[in-house]
C-alpha positions in Angstrom: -12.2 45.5 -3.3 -10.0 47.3 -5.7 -7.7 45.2 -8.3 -5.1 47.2 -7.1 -4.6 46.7 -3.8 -5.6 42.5 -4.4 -1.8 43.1 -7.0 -0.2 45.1 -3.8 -1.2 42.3 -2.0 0.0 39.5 -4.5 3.4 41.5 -4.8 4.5 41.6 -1.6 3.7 38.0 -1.1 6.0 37.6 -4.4 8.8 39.5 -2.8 9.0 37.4 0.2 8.5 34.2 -2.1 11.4 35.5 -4.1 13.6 35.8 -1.1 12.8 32.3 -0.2 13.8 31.1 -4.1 17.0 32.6 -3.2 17.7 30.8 0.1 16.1 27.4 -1.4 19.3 27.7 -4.3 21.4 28.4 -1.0 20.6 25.1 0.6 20.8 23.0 -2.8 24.4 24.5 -3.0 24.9 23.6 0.6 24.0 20.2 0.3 25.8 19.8 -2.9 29.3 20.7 -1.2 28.5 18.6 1.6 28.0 15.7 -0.6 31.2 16.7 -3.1 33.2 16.6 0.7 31.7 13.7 1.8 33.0 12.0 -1.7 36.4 13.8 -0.7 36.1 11.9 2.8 36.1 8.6 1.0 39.3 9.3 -0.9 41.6 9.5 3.2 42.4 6.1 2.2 41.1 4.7 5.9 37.6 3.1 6.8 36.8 6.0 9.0 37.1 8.2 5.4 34.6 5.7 4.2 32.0 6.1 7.1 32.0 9.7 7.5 31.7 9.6 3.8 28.6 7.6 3.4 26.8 9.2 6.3 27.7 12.7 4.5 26.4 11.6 1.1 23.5 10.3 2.9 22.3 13.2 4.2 23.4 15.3 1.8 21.1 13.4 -1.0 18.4 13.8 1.4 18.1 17.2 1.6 19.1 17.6 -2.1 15.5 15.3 -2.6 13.8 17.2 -0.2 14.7 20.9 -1.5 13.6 19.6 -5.2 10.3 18.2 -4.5 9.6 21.3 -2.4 9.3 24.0 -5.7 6.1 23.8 -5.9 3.8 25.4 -3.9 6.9 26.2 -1.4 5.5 29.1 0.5 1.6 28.6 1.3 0.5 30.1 4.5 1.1 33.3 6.5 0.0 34.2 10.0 -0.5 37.6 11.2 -0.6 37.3 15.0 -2.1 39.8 17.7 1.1 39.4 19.7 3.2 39.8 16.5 1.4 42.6 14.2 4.2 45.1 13.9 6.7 42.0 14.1 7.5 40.1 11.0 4.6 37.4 9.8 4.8 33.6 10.2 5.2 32.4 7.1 4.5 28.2 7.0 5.8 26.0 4.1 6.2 22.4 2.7 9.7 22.5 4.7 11.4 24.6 7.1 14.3 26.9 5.9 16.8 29.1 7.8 18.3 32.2 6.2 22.3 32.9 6.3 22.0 34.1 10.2 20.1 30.8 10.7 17.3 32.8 11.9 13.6 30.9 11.0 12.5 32.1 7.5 9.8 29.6 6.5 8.0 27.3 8.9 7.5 23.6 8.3 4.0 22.6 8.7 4.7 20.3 10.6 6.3 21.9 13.5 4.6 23.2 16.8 4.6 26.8 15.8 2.5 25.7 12.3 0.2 24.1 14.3 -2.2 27.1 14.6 -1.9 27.8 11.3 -4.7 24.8 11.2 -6.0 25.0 14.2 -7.4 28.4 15.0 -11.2 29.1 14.2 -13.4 32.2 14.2 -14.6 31.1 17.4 -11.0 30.6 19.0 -8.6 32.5 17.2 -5.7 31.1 19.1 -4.3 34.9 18.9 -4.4 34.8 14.9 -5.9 37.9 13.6 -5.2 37.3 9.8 -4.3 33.6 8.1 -3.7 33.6 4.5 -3.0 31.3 2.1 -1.0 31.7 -0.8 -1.7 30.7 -4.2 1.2 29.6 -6.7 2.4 28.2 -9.8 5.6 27.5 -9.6 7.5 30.3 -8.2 4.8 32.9 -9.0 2.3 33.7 -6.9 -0.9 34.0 -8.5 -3.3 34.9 -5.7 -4.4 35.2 -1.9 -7.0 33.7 0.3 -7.7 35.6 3.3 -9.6 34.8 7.0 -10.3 37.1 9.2 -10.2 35.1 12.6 -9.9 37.7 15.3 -12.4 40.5 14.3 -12.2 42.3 18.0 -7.9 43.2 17.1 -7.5 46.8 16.2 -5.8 46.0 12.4 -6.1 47.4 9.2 -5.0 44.3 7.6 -6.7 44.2 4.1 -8.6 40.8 3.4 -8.6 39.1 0.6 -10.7 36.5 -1.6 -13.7 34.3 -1.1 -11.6 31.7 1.6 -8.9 29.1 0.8 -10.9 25.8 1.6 -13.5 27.2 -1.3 -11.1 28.4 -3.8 -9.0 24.6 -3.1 -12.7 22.7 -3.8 -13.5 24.3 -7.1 -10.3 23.5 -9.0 -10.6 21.0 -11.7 -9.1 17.2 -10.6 -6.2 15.8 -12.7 -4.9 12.3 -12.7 -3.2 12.5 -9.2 -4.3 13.4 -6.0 -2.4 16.1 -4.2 -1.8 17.5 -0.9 -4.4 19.8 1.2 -1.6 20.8 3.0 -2.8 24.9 2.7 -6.3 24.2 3.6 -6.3 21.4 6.6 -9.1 21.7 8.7 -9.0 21.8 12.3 -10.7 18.6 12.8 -8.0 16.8 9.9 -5.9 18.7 11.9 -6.5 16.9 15.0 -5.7 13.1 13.6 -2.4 14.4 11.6 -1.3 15.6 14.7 -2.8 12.7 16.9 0.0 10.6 19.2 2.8 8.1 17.1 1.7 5.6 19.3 -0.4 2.3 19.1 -3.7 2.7 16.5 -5.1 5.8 15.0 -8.2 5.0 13.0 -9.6 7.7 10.7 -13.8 7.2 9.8 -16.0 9.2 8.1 -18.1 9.3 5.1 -17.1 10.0 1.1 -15.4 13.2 0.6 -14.2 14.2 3.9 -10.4 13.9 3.2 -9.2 10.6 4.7 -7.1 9.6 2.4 -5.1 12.6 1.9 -5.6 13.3 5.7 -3.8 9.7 6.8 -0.8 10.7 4.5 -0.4 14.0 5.8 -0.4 12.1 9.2 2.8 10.4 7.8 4.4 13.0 6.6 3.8 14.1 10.0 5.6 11.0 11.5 8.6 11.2 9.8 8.7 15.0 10.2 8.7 14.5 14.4 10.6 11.5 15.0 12.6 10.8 12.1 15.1 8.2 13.2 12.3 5.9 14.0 10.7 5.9 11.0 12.8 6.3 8.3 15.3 3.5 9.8 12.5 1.1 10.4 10.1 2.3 7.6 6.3 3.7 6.7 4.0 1.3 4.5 1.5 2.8 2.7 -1.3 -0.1 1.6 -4.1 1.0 -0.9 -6.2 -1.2 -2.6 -5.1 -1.1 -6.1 -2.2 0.4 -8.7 -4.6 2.7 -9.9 -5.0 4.2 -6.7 -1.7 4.3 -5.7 -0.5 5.8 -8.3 -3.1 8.7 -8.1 -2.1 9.4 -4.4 1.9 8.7 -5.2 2.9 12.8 -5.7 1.1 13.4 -1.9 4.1 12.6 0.0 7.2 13.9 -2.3 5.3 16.9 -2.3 5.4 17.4 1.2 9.4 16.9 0.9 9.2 13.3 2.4 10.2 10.0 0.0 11.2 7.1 2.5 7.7 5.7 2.6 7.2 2.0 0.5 3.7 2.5 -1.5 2.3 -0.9 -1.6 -1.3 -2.1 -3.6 -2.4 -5.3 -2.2 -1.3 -7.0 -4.8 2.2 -6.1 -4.1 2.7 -6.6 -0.3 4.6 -9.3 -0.3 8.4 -8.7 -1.8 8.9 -9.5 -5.4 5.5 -10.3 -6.3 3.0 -8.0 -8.3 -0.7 -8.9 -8.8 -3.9 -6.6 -10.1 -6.2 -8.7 -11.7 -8.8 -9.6 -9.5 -10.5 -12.8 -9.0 -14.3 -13.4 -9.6 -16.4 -12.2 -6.5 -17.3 -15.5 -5.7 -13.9 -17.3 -6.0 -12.7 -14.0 -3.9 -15.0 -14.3 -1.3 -13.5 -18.2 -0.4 -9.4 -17.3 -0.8 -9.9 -14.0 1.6 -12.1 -16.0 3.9 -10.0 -16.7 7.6 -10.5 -20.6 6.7 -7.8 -20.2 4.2 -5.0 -20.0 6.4 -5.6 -23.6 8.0 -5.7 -24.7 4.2 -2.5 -23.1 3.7 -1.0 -24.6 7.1 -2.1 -28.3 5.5 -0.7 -27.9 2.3 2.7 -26.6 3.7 3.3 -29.7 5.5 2.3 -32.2 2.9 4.9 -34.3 0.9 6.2 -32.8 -2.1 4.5 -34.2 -5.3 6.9 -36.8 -7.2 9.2 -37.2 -3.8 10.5 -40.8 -3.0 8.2 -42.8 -1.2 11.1 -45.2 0.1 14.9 -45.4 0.4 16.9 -49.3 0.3 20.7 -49.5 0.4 22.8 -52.3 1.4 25.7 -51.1 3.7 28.0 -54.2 4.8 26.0 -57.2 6.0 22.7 -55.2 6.4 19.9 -54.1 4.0 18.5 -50.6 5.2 15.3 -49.3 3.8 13.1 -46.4 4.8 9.9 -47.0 4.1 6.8 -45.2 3.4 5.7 -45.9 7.2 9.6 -44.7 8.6 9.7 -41.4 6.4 6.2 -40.4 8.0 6.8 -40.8 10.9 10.5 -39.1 10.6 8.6 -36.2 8.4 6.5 -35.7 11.6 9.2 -35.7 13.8 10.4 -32.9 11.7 8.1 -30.8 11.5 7.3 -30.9 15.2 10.5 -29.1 15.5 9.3 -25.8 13.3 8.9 -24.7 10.1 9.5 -26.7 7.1 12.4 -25.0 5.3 14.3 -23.9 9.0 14.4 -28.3 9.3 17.0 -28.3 6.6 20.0 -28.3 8.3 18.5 -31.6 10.5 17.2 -33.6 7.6 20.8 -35.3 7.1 21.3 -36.3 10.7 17.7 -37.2 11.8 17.8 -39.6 8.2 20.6 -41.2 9.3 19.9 -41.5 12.9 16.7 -43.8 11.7 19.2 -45.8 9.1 21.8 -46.4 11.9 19.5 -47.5 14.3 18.8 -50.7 11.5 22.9 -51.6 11.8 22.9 -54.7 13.3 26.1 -56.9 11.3 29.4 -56.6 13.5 31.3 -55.1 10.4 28.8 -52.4 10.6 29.0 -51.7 14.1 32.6 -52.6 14.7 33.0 -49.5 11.8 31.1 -47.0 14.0 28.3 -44.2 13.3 31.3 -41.9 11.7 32.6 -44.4 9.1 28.4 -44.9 8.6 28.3 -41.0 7.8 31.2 -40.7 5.7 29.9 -43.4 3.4 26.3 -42.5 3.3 27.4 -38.6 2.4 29.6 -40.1 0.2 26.8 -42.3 -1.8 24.8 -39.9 -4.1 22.1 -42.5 -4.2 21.2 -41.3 -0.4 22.6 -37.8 -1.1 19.8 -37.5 -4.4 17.2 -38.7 -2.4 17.3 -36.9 0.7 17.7 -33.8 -1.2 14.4 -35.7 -3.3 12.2 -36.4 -0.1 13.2 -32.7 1.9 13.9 -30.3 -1.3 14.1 -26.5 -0.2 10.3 -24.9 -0.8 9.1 -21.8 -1.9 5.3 -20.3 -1.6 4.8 -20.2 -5.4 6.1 -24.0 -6.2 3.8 -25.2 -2.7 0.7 -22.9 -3.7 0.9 -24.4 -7.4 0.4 -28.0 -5.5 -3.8 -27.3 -4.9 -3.8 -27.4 -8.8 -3.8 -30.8 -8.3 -7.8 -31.5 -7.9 -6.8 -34.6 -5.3 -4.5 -32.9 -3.2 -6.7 -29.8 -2.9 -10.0 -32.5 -1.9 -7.4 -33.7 0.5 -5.8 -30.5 2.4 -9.7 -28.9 1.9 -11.6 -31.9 3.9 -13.5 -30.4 6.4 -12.4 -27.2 5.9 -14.2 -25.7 2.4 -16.7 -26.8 0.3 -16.6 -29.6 -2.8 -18.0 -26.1 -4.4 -15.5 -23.8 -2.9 -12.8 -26.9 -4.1 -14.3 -26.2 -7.7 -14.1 -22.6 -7.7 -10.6 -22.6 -6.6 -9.3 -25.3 -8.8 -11.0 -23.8 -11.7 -8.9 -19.8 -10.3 -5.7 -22.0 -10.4 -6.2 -24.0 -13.8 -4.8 -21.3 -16.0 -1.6 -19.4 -17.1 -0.2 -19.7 -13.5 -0.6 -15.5 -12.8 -1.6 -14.5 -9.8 -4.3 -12.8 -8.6 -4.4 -9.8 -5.5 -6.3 -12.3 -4.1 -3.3 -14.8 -4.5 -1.3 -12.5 -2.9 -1.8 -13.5 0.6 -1.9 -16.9 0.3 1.5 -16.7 -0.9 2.7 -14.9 2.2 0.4 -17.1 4.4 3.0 -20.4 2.6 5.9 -18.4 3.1 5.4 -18.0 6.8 4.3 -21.6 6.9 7.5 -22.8 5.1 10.0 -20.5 6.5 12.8 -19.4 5.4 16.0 -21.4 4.5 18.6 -21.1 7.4 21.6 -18.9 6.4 24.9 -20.7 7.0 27.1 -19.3 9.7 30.8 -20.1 10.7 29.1 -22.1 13.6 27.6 -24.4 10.8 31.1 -24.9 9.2 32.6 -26.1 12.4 29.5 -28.1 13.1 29.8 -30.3 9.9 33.5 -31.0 11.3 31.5 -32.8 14.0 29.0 -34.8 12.3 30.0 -36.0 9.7 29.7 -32.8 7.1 26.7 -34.0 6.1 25.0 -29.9 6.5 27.8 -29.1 3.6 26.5 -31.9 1.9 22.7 -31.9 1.6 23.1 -28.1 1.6 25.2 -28.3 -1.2 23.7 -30.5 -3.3 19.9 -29.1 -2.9 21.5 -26.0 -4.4 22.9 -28.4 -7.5 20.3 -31.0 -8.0 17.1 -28.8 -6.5 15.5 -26.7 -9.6 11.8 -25.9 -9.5 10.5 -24.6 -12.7 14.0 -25.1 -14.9 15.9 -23.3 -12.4 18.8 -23.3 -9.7 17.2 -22.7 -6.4 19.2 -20.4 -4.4 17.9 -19.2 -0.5 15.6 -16.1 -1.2 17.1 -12.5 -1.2 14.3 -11.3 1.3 13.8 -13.2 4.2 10.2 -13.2 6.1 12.5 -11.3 9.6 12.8 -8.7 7.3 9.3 -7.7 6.8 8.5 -5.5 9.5 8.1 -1.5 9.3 7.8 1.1 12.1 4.9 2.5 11.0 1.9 1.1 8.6 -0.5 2.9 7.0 -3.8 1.4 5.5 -6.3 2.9 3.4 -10.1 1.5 2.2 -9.2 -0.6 5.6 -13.1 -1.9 5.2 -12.4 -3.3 2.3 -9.3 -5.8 3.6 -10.3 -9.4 3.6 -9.2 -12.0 6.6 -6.3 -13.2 4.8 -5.2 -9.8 3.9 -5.4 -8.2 7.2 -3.3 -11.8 8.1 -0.8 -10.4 5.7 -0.8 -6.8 6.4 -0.6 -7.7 10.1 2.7 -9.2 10.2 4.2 -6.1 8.3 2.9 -3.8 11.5 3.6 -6.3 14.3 6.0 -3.6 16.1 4.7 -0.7 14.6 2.1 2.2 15.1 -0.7 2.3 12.5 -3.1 4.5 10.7 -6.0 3.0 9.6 -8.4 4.5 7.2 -12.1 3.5 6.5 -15.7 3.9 5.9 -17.8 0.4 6.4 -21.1 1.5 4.6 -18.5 1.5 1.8 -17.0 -2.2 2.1 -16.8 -4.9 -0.3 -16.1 -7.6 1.7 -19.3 -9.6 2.3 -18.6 -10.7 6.2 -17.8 -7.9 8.4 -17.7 -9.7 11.7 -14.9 -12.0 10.0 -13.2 -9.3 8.9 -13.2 -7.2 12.2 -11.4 -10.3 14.0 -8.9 -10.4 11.8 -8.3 -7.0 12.3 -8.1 -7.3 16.1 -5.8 -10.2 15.9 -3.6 -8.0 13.7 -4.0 -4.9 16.2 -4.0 -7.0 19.6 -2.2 -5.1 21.9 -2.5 -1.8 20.6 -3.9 1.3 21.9 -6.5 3.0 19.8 -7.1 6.7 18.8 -10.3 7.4 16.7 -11.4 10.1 14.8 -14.4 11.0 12.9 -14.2 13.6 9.7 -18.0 14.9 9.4 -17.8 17.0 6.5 -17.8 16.0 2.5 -15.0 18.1 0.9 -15.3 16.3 -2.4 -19.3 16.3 -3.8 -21.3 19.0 -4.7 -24.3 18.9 -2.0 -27.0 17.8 -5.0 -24.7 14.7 -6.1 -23.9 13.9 -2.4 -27.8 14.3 -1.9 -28.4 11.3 -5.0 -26.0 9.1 -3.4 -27.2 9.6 0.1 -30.7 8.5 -1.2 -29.5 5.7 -2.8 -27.3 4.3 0.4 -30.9 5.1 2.5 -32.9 3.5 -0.2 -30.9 0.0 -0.8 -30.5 -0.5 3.4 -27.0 0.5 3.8 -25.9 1.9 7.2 -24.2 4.7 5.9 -22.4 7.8 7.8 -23.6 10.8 6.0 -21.7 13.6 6.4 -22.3 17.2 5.4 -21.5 18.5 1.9 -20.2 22.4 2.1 -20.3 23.2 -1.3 -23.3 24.0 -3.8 -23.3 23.8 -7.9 -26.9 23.6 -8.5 -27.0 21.3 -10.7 -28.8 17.6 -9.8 -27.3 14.1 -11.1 -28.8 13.6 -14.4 -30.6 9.8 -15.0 -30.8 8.3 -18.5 -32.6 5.5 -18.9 -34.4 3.6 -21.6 -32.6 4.2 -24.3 -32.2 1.5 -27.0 -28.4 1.8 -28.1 -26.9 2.0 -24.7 -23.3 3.3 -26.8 -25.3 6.0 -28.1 -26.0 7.2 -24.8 -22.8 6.5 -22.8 -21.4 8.8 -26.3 -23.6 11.8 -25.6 -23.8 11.6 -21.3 -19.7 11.0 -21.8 -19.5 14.1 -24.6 -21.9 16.1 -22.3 -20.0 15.8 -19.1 -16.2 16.4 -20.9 -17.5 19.8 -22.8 -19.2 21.3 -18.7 -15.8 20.4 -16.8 -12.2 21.2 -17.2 -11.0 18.4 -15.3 -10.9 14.5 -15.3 -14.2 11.9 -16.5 -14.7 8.7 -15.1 -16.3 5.9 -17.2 -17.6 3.4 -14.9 -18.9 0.3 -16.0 -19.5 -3.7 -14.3 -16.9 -5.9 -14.8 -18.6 -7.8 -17.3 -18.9 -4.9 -19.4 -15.3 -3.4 -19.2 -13.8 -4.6 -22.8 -16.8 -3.2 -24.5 -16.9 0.0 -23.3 -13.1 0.3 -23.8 -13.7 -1.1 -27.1 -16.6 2.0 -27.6 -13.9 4.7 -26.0 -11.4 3.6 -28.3 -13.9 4.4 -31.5 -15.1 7.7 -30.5 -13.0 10.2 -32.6 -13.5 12.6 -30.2 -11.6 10.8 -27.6 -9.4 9.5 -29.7 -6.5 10.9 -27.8 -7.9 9.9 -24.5 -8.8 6.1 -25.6 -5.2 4.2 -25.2 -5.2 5.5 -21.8 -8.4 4.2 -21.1 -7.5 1.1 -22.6 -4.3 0.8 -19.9 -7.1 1.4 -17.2 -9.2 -1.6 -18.4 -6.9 -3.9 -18.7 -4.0 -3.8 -15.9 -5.3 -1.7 -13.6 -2.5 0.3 -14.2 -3.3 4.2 -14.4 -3.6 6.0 -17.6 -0.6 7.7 -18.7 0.2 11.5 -19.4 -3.1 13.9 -19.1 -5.7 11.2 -20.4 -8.9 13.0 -19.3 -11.7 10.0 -19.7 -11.0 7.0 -18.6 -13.1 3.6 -18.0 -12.9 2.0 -14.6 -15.0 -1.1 -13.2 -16.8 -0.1 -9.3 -13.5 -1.3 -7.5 -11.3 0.4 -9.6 -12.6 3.6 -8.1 -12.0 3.1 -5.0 -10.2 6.0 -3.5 -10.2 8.4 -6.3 -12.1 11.2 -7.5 -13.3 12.5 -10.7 -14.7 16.2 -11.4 -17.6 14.3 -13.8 -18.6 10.5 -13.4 -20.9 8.6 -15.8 -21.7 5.5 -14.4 -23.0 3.1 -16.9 -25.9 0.1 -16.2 -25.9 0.6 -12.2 -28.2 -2.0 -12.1 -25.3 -4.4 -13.3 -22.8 -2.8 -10.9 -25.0 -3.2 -8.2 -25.6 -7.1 -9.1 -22.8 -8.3 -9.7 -21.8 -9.2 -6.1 -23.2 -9.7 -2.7 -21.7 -6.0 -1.8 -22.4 -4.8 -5.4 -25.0 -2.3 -3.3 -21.9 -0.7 -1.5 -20.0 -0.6 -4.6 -22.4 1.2 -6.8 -22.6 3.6 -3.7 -19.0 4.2 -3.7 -19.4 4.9 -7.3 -21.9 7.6 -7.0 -19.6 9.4 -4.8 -16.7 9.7 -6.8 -17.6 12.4 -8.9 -17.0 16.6 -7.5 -19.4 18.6 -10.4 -21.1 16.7 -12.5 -23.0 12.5 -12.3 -24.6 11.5 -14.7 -26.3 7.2 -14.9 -27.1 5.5 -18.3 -29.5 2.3 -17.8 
């Protein structure tokens, strides 16, 4: 094939990519009058101004957002159809776009007339003669891919390159993960496209795209039925910050932003955790048990609260006692969560203390005059406030430091061992862990929210004696956990729903955080995401029940990706071995691409540095892309510690360090970075050298699955130091 006719072919694409540019300004102008007279709107002077102005700037800073995140890599695909070849081609993009006669000039991918784009084979062309994908930078095309799908049509359509899917695999990997939405398979295809409704669960080995595929599938979502999903809301859950912020440019690029990326450690509103616990302390807070313990210690009496209330009220002596105040705190919490009781505290206290009035003067002053005084002493008023303070999960879940109350809540229920591994997880700084994290939201659901005050509760203090105004008022004075004012919490547990959840490394989701994840998805549809030869929790069967407790109700959809997109077949070939070798039941799917060049073992060396140095400097100099340190956990400061000293990754070592550390992903262009087995979840690296397996592999009960994982991160080169 000549160069010339490949540039012929490359400038026409330009041209048509050009007249897109020009449209794309268009639209950004469009949207920014709409939003300058939507402002104007707002200045009528009358609420109607006011609405129509919001709902104009609304939209309009929508499609200002989704026109900017849509530069790159705009125009991607082109159809040329049997029914269409002296017509104008299809041309499919990251959004749709009309010209000035509103006619169609670029395709969204994800509307029905894209949909063959991905789905027509060599076997059924679906009437697609040519389909050709368009390579950019920027604005500038830079090359195309061609497929000849219908070899029978009478065309003289020129084709072009060595095929899209090959072209996409052989790039080198940077820090983030990005979308595949030029080269989608027909069997990714299938799940994007699969119904909004109920459960659809993507399987299948490393490497076959279902990560990227599942977001796509959001993308999708939104695209179709946008009012549902954008009003009520897509959560994406991945297992840590590193991951999530190597898949957070998937989505923007495909011109959608309303979707809430959540690691596990940051589910719940206002809290953020990524340190992890130790395996074996990990194993006991994600086990199902954990949410009776959480139950118990909820309805236990706050540390340091009064044990008994005496007052002397005209010829009587009234005291609650410790017997009284049990049974009343029963009574109470018969009725529904904790915090929702507030409002009843006052009246069912001095229901009990009334029913002691036996003098005349007492009764011949009647149960109002017995209200007013008692609101009025702030003797009662401190101690009601003292035996039924307003709770939140952290103050409640710091309780089970104390060794006693933990033996107490725990009887029965976990271990004197498991007691000591928790107590010791809970005995330092007061951070949390992810595995915190749903044990948090298990107490907050327990607890319950603190009723907001309505005008109905104004005019009910009227009737009894004020005494909701009077406890409410003075928990917010005299109530401050931890040196503060408590105030009712900004985000309420009602408000934790979403219309659609996503969830990635699904095998990998503990009891308690399928608990936790569950209530987010309770009205929603759900893509679920998994492989379980690669799971890291140690009890499957536990975990699986969770999981149809969260799901119960649901219809499922499954598919099955077969083919490795990510490994070269000789590393995919090691790790298979391995997986076979060490009795893991794992789905092996079928590596398309060749390098010819096997995983390289090091082992025996004396100075294990040394030899991380040379596999690390051997690896960086073969590939253009990213390199993946992985190490155990026990060994993470160390290696950091080597990175940081090697004056050849000098420039490379703080990010590294940011890895080890926080779990947060590495900065800027950082090519080598150092990640424990978990950390690598999820991501993908175009060399891996995986430091001590044999450590990696030991160091838990699923350390087999891990190290497994880990051998399948890498796209060119793997290389092991022992």
């Amino acid at each position: 094939m000549s160069e010339e006719l490949v540039e012929n072919e490359i400038a026409q694409e330009q041209a048509f990519v050009d007249r897109v540019q020009v449209q794309l300004v268009k639209s950004a102008k469009a949207a920014q009058e709409l939003a300058r007279e939507g402002h104007g709107r707002g200045r009528l002077g009358h609420e109607g101004g006011l609405v129509e102005r919001d709902a104009m700037v609304f939209q309009a800073a929508k499609r200002i957002a989704q026109l900017d995140a849509a530069h790159e890599g705009l125009v991607f695909g082109r159809l040329d159809l049997r029914t269409e070849l002296d017509a104008a081609p299809r041309y499919i993009g990251r959004i749709g776009l009309r010209d000035e006669q509103r006619d169609s000039l670029l395709i969204d991918w994800r509307a029905p007339a894209a949909a063959v784009f991905y789905q027509a084979t060599a076997a059924e062309p679906q009437g697609v003669v040519r389909r050709r994908v368009l390579r950019s930078t920027g604005p500038t095309v830079i090359g195309v891919e061609d497929e000849l799908l219908d070899a029978e049509a009478e065309t003289d359509l020129p084709i072009v390159g060595e095929g899209a899917l090959m072209a996409q695999l052989s790039r080198a990997r940077d820090r983030s993960m990005h979308s595949i939405v030029a080269t989608i398979q027909a069997e990714q295809d299938k799940a994007i496209r699969a119904p909004g409704k109920g459960v659809v669960s993507i399987s299948g080995g490393p490497g076959t795209g279902k990560t990227v595929v599942a977001l796509h599938r959001a993308a999708f979502l939104l695209y179709t039925d946008r009012r549902r999903y954008e009003g009520g809301g897509v959560l994406v859950v991945g297992p840590s910050g590193v991951f999530m912020r190597y898949i957070e440019r998937v989505l923007p690029s495909l011109g959608e932003t309303a979707v809430a990326l959540r690691s596990l450690g940051e589910v719940v509103d206002g809290v953020k955790a990524s340190r992890h616990d130790e395996p074996a302390v990990a194993d006991v807070k994600g086990s199902a048990r954990m949410a009776e313990l959480m139950r118990r210690t909820a309805r236990q009496q706050a540390p340091g609260s009064p044990q008994e209330f005496r007052v002397f009220w005209r010829d009587d002596t009234i005291v609650l006692d410790r017997g009284t105040l049990g049974r009343l705190r029963r009574q109470l919490m018969s009725q529904g969560r904790r915090n929702r009781q507030l409002p009843r505290v006052a009246t069912t206290l001095l229901d009990a203390m009334w029913r002691q009035v036996r003098g005349e003067r007492g009764r011949d002053r009647g149960r109002e005059a017995f209200n007013d005084d008692m609101l009025g002493n702030q003797a009662f008023v401190e101690f009601a406030v003292a035996w039924w303070p307003p709770l939140d999960a952290p103050q409640v879940l710091g309780w089970l430091r104390d060794p006693e109350l933990l033996a107490r809540v725990g009887e029965g229920l976990v271990s004197p061992e498991d007691q000591r591994l928790l107590a010791k997880s809970w005995s330092g700084d007061g951070s949390l862990s992810v595995e915190d994290v749903p044990l948090l939201d298990e107490l907050r659901y327990a607890l319950g929210d603190v009723p907001a005050r309505t005008e109905e509760d104004h005019d009910l203090d009227d009737h009894i004696g004020g005494d909701l105004q009077e406890l409410t008022t003075a928990a917010e004075r005299e109530y401050a956990p931890s040196g503060r004012a408590w105030a009712p919490p900004t985000h309420r547990i009602e408000d934790d729903g979403y219309a659609h959840v996503l969830v990635d490394e699904a095998q990998d989701l503990t009891p308690m955080q399928w608990r936790m994840v569950g209530r987010r998805g309770r009205g929603a549809s759900w893509t679920i995401v998994g492989d379980p030869a690669q799971s890291s929790w140690p009890v499957p069967a536990e975990s699986a029940e969770a999981r149809a407790a969260a799901l119960e109700g649901k219809e499922l959809h499954e598919f099955h990706l077969s083919t490795n997109y990510r490994n070269s077949s000789e590393i995919y070939a090691y790790a298979a071995a391995y997986a076979e070798r060490v009795g893991l039941d794992a789905d092996l799917p079928t590596a398309v691409r060749s390098t010819g060049i096997d995983p390289k073992v090091v082992t025996g060396s004396a100075d294990l540095e040394s030899a991380t140095r040379e596999a690390v400097r051997e690896v960086a100099d073969q590939v253009a892309g990213t390199v993946g340190i992985v190490v155990p956990v026990a060994r993470r400061s160390e290696v950091n510690a080597w990175l940081a000293s090697w004056p050849e990754f000098a420039d490379d070592a703080p990010g590294a360090r940011a890895a080890v550390d926080s779990a947060v992903a590495p900065s800027g262009e950082d090519r080598v970075v150092v990640l424990t087995g978990l950390d690598t979840k999820g991501l993908e690296f175009d060399g891996i050298v995986v430091v001590d397996p044999q450590q990696i592999e030991d160091e838990s009960v699923t350390g087999r699955a891990t190290l497994y994982v880990v051998l399948t991160r890498a796209t060119q080169l793997l290389t092991t130091v022992s």
